[in-house]
C-alpha positions in Angstrom: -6.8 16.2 -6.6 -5.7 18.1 -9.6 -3.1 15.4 -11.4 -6.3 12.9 -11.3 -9.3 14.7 -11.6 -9.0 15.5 -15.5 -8.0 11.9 -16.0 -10.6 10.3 -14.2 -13.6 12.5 -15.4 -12.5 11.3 -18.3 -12.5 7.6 -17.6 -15.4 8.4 -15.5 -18.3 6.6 -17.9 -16.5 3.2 -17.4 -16.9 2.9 -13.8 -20.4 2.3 -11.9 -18.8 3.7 -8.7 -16.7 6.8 -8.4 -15.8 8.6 -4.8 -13.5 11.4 -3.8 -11.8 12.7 -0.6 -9.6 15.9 -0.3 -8.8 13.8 3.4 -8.6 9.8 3.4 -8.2 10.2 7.0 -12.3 10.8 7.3 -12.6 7.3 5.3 -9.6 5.1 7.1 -10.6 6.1 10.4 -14.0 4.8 10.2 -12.9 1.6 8.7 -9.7 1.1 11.5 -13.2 1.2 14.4 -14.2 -2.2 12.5 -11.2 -3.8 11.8 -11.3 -6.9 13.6 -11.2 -9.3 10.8 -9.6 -9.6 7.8 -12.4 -9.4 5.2 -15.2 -7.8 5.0 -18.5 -7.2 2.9 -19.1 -3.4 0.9 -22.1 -2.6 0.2 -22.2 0.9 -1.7 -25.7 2.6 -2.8 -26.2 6.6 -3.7 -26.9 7.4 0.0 -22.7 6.2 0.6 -21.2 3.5 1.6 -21.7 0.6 4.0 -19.0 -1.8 5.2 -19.8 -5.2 7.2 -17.2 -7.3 9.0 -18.5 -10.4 11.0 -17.0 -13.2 12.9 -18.0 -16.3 14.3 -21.8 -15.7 13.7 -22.1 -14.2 16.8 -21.3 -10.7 16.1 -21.1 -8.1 13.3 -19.6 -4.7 13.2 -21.2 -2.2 10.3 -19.5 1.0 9.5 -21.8 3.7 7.5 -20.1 6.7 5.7 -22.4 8.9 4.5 -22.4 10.5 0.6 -22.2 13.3 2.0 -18.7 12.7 3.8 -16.9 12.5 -0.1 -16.5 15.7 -2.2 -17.9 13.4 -5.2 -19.8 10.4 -4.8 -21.0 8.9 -8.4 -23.3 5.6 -8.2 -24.3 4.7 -11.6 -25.8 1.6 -10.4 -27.3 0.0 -7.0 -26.7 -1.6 -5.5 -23.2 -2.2 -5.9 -21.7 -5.4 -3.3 -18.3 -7.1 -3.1 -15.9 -8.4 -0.6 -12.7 -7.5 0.0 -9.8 -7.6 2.1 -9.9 -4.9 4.9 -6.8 -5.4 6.3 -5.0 -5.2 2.5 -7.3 -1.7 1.7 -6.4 -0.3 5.3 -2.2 -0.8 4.2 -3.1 1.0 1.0 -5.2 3.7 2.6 -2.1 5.0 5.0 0.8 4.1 2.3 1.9 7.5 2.7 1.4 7.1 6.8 -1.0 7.0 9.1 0.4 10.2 10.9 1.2 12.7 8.2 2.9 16.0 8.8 0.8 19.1 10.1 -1.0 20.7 7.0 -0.4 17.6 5.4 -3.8 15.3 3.1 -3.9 12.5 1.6 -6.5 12.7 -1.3 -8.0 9.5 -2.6 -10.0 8.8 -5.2 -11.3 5.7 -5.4 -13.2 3.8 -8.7 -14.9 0.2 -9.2 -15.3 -0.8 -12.4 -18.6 -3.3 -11.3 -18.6 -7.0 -10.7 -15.2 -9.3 -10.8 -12.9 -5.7 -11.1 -10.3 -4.6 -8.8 -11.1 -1.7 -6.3 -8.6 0.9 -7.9 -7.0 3.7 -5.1 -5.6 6.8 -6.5 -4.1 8.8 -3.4 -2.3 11.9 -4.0 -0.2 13.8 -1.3 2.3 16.8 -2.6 1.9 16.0 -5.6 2.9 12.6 -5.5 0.3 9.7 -7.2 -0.2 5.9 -5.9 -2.4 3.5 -7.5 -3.5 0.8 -6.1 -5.5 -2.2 -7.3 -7.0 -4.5 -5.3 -9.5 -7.3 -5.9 -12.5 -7.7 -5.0 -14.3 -11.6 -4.4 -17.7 -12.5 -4.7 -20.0 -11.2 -1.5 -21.0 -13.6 1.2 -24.3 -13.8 2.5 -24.1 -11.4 5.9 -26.3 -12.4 8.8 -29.5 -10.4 9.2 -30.1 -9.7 13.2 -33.3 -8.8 12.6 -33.1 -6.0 15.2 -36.1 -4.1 14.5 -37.8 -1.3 16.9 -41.0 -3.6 17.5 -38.8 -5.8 19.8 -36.8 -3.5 21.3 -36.9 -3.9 25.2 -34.6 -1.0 26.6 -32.5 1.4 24.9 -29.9 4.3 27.0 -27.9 6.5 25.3 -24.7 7.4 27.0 -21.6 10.2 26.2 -19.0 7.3 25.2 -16.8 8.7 28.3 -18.9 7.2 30.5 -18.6 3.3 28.5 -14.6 3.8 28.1 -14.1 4.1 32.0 -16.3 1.2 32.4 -14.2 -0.8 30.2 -10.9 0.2 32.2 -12.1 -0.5 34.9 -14.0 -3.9 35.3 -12.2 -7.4 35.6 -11.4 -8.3 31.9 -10.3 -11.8 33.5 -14.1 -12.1 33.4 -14.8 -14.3 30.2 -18.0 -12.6 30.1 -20.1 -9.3 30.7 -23.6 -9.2 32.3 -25.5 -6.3 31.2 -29.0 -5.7 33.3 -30.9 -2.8 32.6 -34.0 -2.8 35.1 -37.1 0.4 35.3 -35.9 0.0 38.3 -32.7 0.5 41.0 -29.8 -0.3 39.2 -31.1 0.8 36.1 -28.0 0.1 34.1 -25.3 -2.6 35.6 -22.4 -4.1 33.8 -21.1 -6.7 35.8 -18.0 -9.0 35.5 -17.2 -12.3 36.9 -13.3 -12.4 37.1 -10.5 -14.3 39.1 -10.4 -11.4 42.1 -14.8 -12.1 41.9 -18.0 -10.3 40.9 -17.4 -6.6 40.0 -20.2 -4.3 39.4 -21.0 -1.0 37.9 -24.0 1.0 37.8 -25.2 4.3 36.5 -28.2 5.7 37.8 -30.6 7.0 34.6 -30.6 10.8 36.0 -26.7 10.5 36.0 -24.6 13.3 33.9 -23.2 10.6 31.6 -26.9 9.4 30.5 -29.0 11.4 27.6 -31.8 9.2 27.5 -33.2 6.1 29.5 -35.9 3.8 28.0 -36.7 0.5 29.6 -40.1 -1.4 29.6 -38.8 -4.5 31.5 -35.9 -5.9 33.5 -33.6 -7.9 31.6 -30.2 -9.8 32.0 -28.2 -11.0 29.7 -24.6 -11.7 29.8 -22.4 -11.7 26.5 -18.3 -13.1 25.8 -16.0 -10.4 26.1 -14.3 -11.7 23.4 -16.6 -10.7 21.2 -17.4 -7.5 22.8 -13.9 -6.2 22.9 -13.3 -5.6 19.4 -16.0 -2.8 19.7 -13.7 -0.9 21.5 -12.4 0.6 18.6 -15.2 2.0 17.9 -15.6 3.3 21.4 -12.3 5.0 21.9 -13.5 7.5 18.4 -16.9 7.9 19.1 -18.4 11.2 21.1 -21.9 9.1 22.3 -22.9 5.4 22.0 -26.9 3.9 22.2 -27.3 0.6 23.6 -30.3 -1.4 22.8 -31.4 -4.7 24.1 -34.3 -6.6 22.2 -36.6 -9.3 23.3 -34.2 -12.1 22.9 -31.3 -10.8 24.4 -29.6 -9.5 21.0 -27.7 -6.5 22.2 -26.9 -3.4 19.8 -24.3 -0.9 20.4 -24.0 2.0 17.9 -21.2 4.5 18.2 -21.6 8.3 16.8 -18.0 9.1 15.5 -17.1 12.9 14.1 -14.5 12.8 11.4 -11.7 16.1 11.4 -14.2 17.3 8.9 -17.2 17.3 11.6 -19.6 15.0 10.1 -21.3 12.5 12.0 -20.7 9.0 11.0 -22.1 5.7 12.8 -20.7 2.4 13.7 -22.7 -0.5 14.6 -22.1 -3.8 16.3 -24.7 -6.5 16.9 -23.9 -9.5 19.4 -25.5 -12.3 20.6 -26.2 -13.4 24.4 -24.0 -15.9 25.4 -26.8 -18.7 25.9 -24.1 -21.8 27.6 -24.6 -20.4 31.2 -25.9 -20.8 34.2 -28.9 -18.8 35.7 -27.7 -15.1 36.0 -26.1 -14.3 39.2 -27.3 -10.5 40.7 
């Protein structure tokens, strides 16, 4: 970013955060897999950056991109946590357009000044500058799943190909999902209760599609769709996805996504079961 770098390195000593990107595409991408609400919660130490969207306390979405991904990546303090509008930063991220021209980067360079300061956007394409400000609000308190190994009752690992064609092609009249994962025969079900019936799908745990299989007990849970769907996103991006089911039904999908760059980023969601229904059907 030549037109900026000069003038921010020498600005550079007013700002507690300071990140570069010779592609923005490796940062919007990551963001668009979360972007199911309109605000959402940064949280930014000197290992990169963490954003957290939520909704309804039921689910939350976290998307982690790494120091490592930016060219420069100066944290003078941690750690560093505001809120902002994700849907307002996403508009500024593609203002040159979300499908540039072969050959063609958007730089960014992006600067936070510390608490109660605007986020400020410098994006450079052909030699052209855009600066954006946007402000940042005071950080809400984001729900704590408390999803720690101890309680974790199964957990598969699966090549995301395998997930997307189960998503085309249950009943999404269904208004939920049962997920059972069993030691046993049928190992991994997703099953949908729709208007044409019950709809089931199963992957054996010795099936191409699977990488690893880890269950200790049979468990059903079934979870809204609603608040599943938005994960999509995430899917469609992502190379492989591990799902983990704890003790009390909390179900974790995390998505391994490759930026054009090849590094290896990771988005998160947590959901709750959906605890108003009746007993399980099989």
């Amino acid at each position: 970013m030549p037109l900026l770098t000069q003038r921010i390195q020498d600005e550079s000593d007013q700002y507690c955060l300071v990140a570069s990107l010779d592609n923005v595409r490796n940062f919007s991408t990551i963001l668009k897999a979360i972007h199911f609400q309109d605000h959402a919660t940064c949280f930014v130490t000197k290992n990169g950056v963490k954003v957290t969207v939520e909704n309804a306390k039921c689910v939350q979405a976290n998307a982690f991109i790494k120091a490592g991904v930016f060219q420069e990546f100066l944290v003078r303090e941690e750690p560093i946590i505001f809120r902002i509008n994700l849907t307002v930063l996403l508009d500024c991220l593609s203002i040159f357009g979300s499908n540039p021209m072969p050959g063609t980067l958007t730089a960014l360079r992006m600067c936070y000044q510390g608490y109660g300061h605007p986020l400020m956007l410098f994006l450079e394409e052909g030699g052209v500058v855009t600066v954006c400000k946007i402000n940042t609000q005071e950080p809400k308190e984001t729900l704590d799943f408390d999803f720690c190994n101890t309680n974790v009752t199964s957990k598969i690992i699966l090549l995301s190909e395998g997930l997307r064609e189960a998503f085309s092609e249950l009943d999404m009249t269904s208004e939920i999902l049962q997920i059972t994962i069993s030691p046993d025969t049928p190992y991994f079900r997703l099953s949908t209760f729709g208007n044409a019936g019950s709809s089931h799908l199963d992957y054996p745990k010795d099936c191409d599609l699977m990488e690893a299989f880890h269950c200790n007990q049979t468990q059903v849970n079934r979870y809204k769709i609603s608040l599943l769907k938005p994960s999509t996103k995430a899917l469609v991006l992502s190379c492989k996805v591990s799902i983990r089911t704890d003790d009390r039904g909390f179900l974790s999908l995390q998505y391994m996504i490759k930026n054009e760059d090849g590094h290896v980023n990771f988005v998160d969601y947590y959901c709750c079961p959906d605890e108003d229904i009746p007993q399980a059907e099989s």
